[in-house]
C-alpha distance (Angstrom), angle and dihedral (degrees) to the residues before:
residue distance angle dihedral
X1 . . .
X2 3.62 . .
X3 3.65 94.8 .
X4 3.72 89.5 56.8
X5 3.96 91.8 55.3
X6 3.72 93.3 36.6
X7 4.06 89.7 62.4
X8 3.74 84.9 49.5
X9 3.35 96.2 50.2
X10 3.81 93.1 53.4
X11 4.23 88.8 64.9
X12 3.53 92.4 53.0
X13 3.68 115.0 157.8
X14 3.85 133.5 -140.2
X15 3.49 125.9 -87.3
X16 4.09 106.3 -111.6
X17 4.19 107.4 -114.4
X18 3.54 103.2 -172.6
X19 4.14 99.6 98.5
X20 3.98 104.8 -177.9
X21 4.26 110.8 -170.5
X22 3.93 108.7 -146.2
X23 3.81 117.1 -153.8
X24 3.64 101.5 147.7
X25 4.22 131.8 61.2
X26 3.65 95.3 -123.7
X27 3.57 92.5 56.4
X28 4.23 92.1 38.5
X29 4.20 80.3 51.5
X30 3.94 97.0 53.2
X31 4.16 93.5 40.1
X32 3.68 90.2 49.0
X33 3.93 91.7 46.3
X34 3.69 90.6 43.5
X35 4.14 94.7 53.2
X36 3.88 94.5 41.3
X37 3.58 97.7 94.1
X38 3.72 92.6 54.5
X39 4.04 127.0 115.1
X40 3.93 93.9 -142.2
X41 3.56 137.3 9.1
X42 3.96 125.2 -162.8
X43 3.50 110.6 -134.1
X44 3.83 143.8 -172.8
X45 3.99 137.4 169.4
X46 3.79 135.1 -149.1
X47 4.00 116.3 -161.0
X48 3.77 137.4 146.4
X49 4.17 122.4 -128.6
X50 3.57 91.2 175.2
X51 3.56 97.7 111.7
X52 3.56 97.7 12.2
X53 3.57 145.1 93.5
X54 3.72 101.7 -157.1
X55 4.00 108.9 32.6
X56 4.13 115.4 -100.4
X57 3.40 112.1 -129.7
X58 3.94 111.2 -135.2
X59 4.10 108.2 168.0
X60 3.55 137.6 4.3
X61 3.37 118.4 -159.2
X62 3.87 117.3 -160.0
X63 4.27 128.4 -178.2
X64 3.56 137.3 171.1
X65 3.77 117.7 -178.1
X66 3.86 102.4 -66.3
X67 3.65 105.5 33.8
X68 3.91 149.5 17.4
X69 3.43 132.6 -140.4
X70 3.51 124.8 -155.6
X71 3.85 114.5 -161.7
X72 3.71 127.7 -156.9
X73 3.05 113.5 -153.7
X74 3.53 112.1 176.8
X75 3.65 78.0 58.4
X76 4.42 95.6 64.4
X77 3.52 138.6 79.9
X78 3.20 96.1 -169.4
X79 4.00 122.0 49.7
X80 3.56 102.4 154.3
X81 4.25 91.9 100.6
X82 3.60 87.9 61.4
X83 4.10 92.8 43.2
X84 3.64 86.1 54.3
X85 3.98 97.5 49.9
X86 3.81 90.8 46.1
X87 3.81 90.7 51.0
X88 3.71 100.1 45.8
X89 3.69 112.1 119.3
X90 3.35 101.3 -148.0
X91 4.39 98.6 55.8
X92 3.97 110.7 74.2
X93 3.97 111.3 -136.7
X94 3.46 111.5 -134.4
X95 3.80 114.3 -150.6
X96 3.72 139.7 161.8
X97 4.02 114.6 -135.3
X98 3.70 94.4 -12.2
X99 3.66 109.3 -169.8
X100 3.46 98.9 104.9
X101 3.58 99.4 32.0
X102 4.20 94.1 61.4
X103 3.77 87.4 39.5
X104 3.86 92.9 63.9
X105 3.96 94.5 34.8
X106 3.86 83.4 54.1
X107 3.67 100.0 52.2
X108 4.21 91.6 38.8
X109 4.13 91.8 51.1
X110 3.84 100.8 15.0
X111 3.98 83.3 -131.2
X112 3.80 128.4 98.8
X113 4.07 115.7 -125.8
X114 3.67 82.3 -125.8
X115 3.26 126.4 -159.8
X116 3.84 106.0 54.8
X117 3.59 144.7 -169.8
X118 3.85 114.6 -161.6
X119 3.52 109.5 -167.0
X120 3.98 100.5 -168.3
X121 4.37 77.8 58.8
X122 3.39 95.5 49.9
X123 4.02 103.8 46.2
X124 3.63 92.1 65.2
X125 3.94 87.8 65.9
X126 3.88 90.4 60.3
X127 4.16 93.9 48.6
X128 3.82 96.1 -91.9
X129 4.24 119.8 137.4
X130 3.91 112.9 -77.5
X131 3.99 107.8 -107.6
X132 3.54 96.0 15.8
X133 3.88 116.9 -173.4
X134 3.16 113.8 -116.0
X135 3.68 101.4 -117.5
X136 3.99 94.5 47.5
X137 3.66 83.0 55.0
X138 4.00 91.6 51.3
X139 3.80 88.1 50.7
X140 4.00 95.6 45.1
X141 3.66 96.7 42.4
X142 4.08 100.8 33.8
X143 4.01 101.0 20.8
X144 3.83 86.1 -123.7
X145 3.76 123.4 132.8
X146 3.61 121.5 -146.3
X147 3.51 125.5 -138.5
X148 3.49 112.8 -115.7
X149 4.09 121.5 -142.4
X150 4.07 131.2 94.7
X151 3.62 99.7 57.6
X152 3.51 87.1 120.9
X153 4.10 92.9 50.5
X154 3.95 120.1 144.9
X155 4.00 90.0 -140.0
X156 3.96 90.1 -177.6
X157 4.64 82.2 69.0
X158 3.39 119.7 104.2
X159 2.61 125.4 -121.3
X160 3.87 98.5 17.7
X161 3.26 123.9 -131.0
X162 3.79 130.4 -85.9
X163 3.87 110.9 -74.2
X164 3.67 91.8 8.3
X165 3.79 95.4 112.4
X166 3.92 93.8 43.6
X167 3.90 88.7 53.8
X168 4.27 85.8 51.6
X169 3.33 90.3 54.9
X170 3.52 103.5 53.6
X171 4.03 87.9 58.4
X172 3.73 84.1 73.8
X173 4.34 106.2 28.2
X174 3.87 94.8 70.5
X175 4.11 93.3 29.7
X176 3.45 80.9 65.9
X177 3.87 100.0 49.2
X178 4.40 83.3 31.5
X179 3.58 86.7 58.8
X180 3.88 109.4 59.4
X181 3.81 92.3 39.5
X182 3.98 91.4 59.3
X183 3.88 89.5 34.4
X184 4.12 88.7 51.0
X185 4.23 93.4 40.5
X186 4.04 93.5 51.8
X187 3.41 89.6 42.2
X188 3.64 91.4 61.8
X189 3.75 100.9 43.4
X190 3.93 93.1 46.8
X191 3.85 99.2 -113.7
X192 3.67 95.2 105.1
X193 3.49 97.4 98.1
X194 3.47 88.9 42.5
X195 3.80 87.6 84.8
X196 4.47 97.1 58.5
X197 4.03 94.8 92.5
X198 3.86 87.6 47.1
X199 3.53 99.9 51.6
X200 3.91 95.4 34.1
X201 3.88 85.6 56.5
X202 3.90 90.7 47.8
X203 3.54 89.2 58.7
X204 3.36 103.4 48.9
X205 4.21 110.3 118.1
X206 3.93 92.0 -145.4
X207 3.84 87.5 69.1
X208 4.38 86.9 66.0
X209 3.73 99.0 33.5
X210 3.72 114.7 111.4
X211 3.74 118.2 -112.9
X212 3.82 107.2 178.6
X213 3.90 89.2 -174.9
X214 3.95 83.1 73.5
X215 3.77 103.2 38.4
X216 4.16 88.9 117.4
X217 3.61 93.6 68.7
X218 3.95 79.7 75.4
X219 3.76 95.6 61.1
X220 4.39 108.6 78.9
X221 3.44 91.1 -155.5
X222 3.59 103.3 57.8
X223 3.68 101.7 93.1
X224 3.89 93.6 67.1
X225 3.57 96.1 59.6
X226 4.05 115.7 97.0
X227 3.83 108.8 -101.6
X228 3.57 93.5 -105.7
X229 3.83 91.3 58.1
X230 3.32 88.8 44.6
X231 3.68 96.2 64.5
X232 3.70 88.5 52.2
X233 3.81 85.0 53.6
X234 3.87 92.8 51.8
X235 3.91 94.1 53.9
X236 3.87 90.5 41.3
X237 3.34 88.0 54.5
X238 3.85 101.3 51.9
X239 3.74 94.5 52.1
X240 4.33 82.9 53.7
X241 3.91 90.9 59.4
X242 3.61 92.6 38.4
X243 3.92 99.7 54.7
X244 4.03 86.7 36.4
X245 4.00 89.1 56.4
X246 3.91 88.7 40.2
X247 3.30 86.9 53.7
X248 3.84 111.5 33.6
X249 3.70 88.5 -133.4
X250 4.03 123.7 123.5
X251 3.60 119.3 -95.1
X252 3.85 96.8 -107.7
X253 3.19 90.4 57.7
X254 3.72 97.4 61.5
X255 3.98 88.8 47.0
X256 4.05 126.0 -23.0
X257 4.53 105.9 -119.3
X258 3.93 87.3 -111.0
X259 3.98 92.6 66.3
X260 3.55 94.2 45.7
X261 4.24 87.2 52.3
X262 3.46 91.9 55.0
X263 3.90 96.0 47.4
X264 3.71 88.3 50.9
X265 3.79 93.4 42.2
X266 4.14 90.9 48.1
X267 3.59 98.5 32.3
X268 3.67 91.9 -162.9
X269 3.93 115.2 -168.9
X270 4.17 98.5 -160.5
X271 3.79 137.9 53.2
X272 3.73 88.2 -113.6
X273 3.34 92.0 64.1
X274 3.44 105.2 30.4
X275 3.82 87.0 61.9
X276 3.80 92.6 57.4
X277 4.15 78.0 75.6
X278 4.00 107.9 137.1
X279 4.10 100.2 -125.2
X280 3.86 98.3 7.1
X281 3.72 111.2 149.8
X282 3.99 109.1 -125.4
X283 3.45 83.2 -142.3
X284 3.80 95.0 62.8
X285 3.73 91.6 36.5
X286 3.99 82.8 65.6
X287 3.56 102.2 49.1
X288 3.68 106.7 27.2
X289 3.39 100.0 28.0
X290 3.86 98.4 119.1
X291 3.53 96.5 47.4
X292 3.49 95.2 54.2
X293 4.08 84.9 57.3
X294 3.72 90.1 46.7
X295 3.71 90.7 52.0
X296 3.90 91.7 51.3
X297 4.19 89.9 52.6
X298 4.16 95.7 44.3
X299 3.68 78.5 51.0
X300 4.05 108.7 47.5
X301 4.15 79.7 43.1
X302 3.90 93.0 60.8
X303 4.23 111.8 80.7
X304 3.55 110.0 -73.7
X305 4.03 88.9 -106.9
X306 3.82 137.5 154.3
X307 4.17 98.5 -113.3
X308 4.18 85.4 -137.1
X309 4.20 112.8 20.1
X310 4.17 83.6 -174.2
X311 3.91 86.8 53.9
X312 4.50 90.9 83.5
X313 3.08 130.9 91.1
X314 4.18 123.4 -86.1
X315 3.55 121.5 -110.8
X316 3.74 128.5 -107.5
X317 4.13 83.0 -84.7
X318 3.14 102.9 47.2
X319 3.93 101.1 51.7
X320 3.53 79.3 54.9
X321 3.26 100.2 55.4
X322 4.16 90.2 43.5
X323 4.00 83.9 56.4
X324 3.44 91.5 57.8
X325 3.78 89.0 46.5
X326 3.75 95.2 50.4
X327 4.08 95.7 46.4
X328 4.14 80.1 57.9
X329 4.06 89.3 49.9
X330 3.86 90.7 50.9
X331 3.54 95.0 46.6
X332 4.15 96.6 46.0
X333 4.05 78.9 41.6
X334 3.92 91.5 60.3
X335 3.84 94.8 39.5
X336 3.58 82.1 63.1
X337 3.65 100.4 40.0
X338 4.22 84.1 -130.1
X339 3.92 118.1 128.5
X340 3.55 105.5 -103.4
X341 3.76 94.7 -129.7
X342 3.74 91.4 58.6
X343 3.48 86.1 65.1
X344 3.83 105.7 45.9
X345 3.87 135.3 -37.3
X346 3.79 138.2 -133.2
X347 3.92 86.1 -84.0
X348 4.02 87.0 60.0
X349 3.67 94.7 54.1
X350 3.56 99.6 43.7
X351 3.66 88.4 54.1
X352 3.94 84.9 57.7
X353 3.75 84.5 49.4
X354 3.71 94.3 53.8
X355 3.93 91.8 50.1
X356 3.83 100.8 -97.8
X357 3.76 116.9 142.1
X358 3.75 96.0 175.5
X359 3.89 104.7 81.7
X360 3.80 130.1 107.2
X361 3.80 88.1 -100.7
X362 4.25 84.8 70.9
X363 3.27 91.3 52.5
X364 4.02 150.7 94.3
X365 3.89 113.8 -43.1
X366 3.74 87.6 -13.7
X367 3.67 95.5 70.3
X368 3.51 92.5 47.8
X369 3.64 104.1 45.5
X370 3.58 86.2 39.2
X371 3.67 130.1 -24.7
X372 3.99 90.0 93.3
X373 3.85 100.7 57.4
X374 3.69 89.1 46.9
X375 4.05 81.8 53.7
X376 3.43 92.4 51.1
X377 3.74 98.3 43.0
X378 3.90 96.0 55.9
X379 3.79 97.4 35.5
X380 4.13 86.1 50.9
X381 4.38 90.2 47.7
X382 3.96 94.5 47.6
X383 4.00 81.4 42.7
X384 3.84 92.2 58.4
X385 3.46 95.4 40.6
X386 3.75 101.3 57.7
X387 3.61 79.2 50.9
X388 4.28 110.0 111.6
């Protein structure tokens, strides 16, 4: 594997110098039209959540391999040029650890920049360190060091402050060198296509549409309530993320997690008690008092359930068994010279454990490089312990 990424290394290609800053739609409209006709694009995003529900978008920065462009957008009128050249089907967009990147492009445009290339997925596949920042990666892969500062930024200031703009653009001027050296080394050792179900599945909008109905699945503590109390949780919950989308406001600031324990936990069913609520705001006492109350009662009248009954912990047998299964992933890992938690975690094997044979682990290059030894191993431990 490293001879493969050594070779590519050898035709690295310049870094593009020509930074252009664009602040007003004419300019946007000739950049975009300029860039359209290109295969990939490097890309990178600045925003602030802070005080948001839904993430603002505050720069895009954009490079191919002789220039970058760094677009304000707070500055524009007029975005739909970029929208268009991040949804074009035919250009790739290059990122590095892209979660939160597509989930604000998706929520400014309401379209994903589909297709993808993640490069923090795809060093794994060449021996690299799973979830590998992106300037480590920039000094492993390039032998250039980043200078560090600005991670702190408040991109939504103008005007920004000094060095700000030279720090965005060097999120995109070695992505786009980055970028053709992985592309050209997986190529070559046959695991480039390896990476299409990943990136089609990062792309895919369902993953950053709101479901309220869900909304508990963000609160850690949820699986040690009883399952009555967790019911109460669940609807509790839902009316959080619906009055933080409503009002474009962060989640905490609607009610904190530990408040919304305790109401499920003391399910009370008047104000009195309701108020007795360890870290309740007064102030939210007052005006959402009653649907707090209404959430406990929709929730004691739904079946006195656990929300997830795989969500517990194994038995004595079963973490056995998911030993067994995870001494199989390390050793198909190092066969393959691939971290093994680029190709599945504990999660993944215990659903193997508990019978599932839907998970990522079954499937693609995963199952192959892996997924069937793991199969094998925990199928052949439960076998020899039913044995007398």
């Amino acid at each position: 594997m490293n001879d493969k990424l050594n070779e590519a290394k050898r035709m690295i290609p310049k870094a593009p110098q020509r930074v252009v800053t664009i602040d007003d739609d004419a300019a946007l409209a000739e950049f975009a039209a300029e860039l359209a006709g290109c295969d990939w694009l490097a890309v990178d995003t600045e925003f602030l959540r802070e005080r948001t529900y839904v993430p603002k978008l505050c720069l895009v920065q954009i490079a191919d391999s002789e220039h970058v462009g760094l677009i304000d957008v707070l500055a524009l009128t007029d975005l739909a040029p970029l929208g268009r050249l991040l949804g074009d089907p035919a250009v790739v967009k290059v990122f590095h650890s892209a979660e939160q990147d597509l989930e604000v492009l998706y929520q400014t445009f309401n379209r994903m920049p589909a297709p993808i290339f993640d490069t923090q997925v795809a060093a794994p596949l060449l021996g690299f360190d799973d979830q590998m920042g992106y300037a480590r990666l920039v000094d492993a892969l390039l032998d250039k060091k980043l200078p560090k500062g600005h991670t702190r930024t408040d991109w939504s200031r103008r005007p920004l402050p000094a060095g700000a703009l030279d720090y965005a653009a060097d999120d995109v001027r070695y992505l786009a060198v980055a970028y053709p050296v992985l592309r050209d080394a997986l190529a070559a050792a046959d695991r480039l296509a390896w990476l299409d179900d990943d990136f089609a599945r990062m792309v895919e909008p369902a993953r950053f549409n709101v479901d309220t109905r869900l909304a508990w699945r963000r609160i850690k503590a949820w699986n040690r309530l009883a399952p009555a109390a967790q019911q109460v949780l669940a609807e509790l919950a839902a009316w959080r993320e619906r009055e933080a989308l409503a009002a474009d406001r962060p989640r905490r600031w609607i009610l904190a997690d530990a408040p919304l324990i305790a109401i499920a936990e003391n399910q009370p069913t008047r104000d009195v008690e309701l108020a007795d609520t360890p870290d309740l705001p007064a102030k939210t006492l007052a005006c959402h008092g009653d649907e707090l109350l209404a959430c406990v009662q929709q929730g004691l009248a739904r079946p006195a359930e656990s929300l997830d009954p795989n969500a517990g912990p194994p038995d004595e047998a079963a973490r056995r068994r998911i030993k067994t299964g995870m001494r199989a992933l390390a050793r198909a890992a190092e066969a393959a010279d691939i971290p093994p938690a680029s190709i599945a975690s504990r999660a993944d094997v215990a659903a193997i454990v508990a019978g599932h044979r839907d998970g990522r682990l079954l499937r693609g290059w995963r199952a192959e490089v892996a997924g069937h030894a793991v199969v094998q191993a925990v199928t052949g431990a439960q076998a020899d312990a039913a044995r007398p």
